[in-house]
C-alpha positions as CSV (number, residue, x, y, z in Angstrom):
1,X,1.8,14.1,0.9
2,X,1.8,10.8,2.8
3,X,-1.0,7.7,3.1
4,X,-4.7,8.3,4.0
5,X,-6.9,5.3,5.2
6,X,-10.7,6.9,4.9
7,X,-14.0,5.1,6.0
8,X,-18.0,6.0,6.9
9,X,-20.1,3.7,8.4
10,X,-23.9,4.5,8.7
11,X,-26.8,2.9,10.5
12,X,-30.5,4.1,10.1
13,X,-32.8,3.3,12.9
14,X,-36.7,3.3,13.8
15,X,-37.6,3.9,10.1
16,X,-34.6,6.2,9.4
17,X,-36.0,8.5,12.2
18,X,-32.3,8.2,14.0
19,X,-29.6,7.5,12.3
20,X,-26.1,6.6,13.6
21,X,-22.8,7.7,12.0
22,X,-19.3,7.4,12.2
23,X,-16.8,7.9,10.3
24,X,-12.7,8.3,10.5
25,X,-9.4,8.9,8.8
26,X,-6.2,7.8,9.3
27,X,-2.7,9.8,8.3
28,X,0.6,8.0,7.7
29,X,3.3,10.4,6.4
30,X,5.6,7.6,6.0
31,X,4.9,4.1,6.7
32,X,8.7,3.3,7.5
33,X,8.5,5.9,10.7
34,X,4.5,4.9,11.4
35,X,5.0,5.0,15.6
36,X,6.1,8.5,15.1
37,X,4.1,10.1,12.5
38,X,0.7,9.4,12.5
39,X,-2.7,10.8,13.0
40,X,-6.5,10.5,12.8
41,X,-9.8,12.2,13.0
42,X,-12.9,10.4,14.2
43,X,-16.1,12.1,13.6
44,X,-19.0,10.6,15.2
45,X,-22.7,11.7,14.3
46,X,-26.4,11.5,15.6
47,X,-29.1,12.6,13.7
48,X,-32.7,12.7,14.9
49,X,-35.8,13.6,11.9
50,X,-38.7,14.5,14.3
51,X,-40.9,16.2,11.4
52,X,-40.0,15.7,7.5
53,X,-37.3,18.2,6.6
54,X,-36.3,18.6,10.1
55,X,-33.1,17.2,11.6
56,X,-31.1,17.6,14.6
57,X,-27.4,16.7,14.4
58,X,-25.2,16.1,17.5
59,X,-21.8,15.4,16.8
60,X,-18.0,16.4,17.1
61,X,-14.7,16.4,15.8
62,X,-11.2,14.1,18.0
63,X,-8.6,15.0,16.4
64,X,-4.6,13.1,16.9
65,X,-1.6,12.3,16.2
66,X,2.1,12.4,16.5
67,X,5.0,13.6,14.5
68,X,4.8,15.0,11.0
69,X,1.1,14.5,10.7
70,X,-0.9,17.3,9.5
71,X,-3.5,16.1,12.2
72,X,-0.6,16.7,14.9
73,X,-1.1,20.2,14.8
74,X,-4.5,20.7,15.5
75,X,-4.9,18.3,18.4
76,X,-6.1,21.1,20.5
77,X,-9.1,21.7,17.9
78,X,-11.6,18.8,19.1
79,X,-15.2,19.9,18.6
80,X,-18.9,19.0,19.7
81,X,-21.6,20.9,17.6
82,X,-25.3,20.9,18.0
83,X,-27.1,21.7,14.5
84,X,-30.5,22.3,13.6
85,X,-31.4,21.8,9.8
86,X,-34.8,22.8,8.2
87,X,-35.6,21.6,4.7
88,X,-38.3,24.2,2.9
């Protein structure tokens, strides 16, 4: 199945009104052959609350790798979405 390194970081700003996110995982198949299997996903976010229970998400999908990676096969499948969420 191979070796996944996984981490989130979040930042809130302006009273949580904006809020930064990033987060990423890295794929190692096998660590012995890491320079030609490997891959990662980076998912970067920015979410804006105008109004309580309204949000506006900006964010996207990069996608990499090399080799054996399962994330070498969809490295053609980067992404950039625009989402608008309404709490009722």
């Amino acid at each position: 199945m191979g070796d996944y390194f996984v981490f989130a970081l979040e930042k809130g700003l302006f009273y949580d009104k904006l809020k930064l996110r990033l987060a990423a995982a890295v794929e190692v198949p096998d660590l012995d052959t890491f320079d030609e299997n490997w891959g990662f996903i980076l998912l970067p976010e920015l979410t804006y609350e105008p109004l309580l229970g309204v949000r506006v998400i900006l964010g996207g999908y990069w996608l990499e790798g090399e080799g054996a990676s399962k994330f070498a096969g969809m490295k053609r499948n980067d992404e950039v979405y625009l989402k608008v969420q309404v709490d009722l």
